[in-house]
C-alpha positions in Angstrom: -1.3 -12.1 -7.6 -3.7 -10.0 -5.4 -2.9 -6.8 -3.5 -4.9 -5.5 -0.7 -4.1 -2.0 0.8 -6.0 -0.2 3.5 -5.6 2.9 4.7 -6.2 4.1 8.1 -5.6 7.2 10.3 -5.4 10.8 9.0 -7.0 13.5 10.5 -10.6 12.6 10.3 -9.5 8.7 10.7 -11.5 7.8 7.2 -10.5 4.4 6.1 -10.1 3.7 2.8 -9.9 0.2 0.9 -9.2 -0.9 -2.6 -7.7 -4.4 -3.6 -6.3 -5.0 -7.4 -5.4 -8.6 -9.1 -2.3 -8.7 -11.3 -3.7 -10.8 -14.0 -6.2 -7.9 -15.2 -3.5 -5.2 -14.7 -0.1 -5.9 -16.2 1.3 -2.9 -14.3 -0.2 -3.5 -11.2 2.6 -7.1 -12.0 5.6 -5.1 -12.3 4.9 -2.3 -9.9 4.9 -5.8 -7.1 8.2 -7.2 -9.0 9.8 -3.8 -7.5 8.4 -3.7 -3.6 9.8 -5.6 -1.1 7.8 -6.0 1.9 10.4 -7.6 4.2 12.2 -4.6 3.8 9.8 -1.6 4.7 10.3 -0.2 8.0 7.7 -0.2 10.6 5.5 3.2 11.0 7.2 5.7 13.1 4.9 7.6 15.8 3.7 10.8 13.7 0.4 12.2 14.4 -2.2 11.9 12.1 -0.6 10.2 9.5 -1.8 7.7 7.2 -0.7 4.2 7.6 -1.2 1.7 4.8 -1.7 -1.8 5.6 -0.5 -4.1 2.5 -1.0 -7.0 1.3 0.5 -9.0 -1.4 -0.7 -12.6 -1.8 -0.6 -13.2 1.9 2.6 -11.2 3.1 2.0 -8.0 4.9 3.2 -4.9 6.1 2.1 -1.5 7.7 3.7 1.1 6.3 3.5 5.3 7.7 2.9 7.8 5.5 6.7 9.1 5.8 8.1 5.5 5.3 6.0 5.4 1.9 8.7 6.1 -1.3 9.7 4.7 -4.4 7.9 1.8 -6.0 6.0 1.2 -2.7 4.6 4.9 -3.2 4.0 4.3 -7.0 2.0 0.2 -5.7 0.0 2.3 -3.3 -0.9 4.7 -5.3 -1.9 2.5 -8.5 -4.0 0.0 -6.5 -5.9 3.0 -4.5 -6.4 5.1 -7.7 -8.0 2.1 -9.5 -10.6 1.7 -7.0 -11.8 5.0 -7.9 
């Protein structure tokens, strides 16, 4: 499966992309097994915050900075880290 994520906002607004596929990263498989995207809550009006648009295999979901814990936080983290 692929996972997209994109991150916008911030203070300076610098968007940031990175996009990993499952079948070369056998974390990357169980870090998606964890998230559910139906259940993230939309972004809540904070200034400057980050907001991470994500994408697994065609379902999405924008998530705030403060809305981003637990194995969402760890999915995030994992695909953006790989793409260096």
């Amino acid at each position: 499966m692929k996972v997209s994520i994109v991150r916008t906002g911030g203070f300076a607004g610098i968007e940031r992309r990175a996009q990993s596929d499952s079948a070369g990263d056998p974390l990357l498989a169980r870090l998606v097994d964890r998230v559910d995207l139906r259940a993230v809550p939309p972004p809540g009006r904070i200034p400057d915050q980050f907001l991470y648009e994500i994408d697994i295999d065609g379902e999405c979901a924008v998530v705030g900075e403060a809305q981003l814990s637990g194995p969402l936080r760890e999915l995030v983290h994992h695909v953006l880290g790989r793409a260096g």
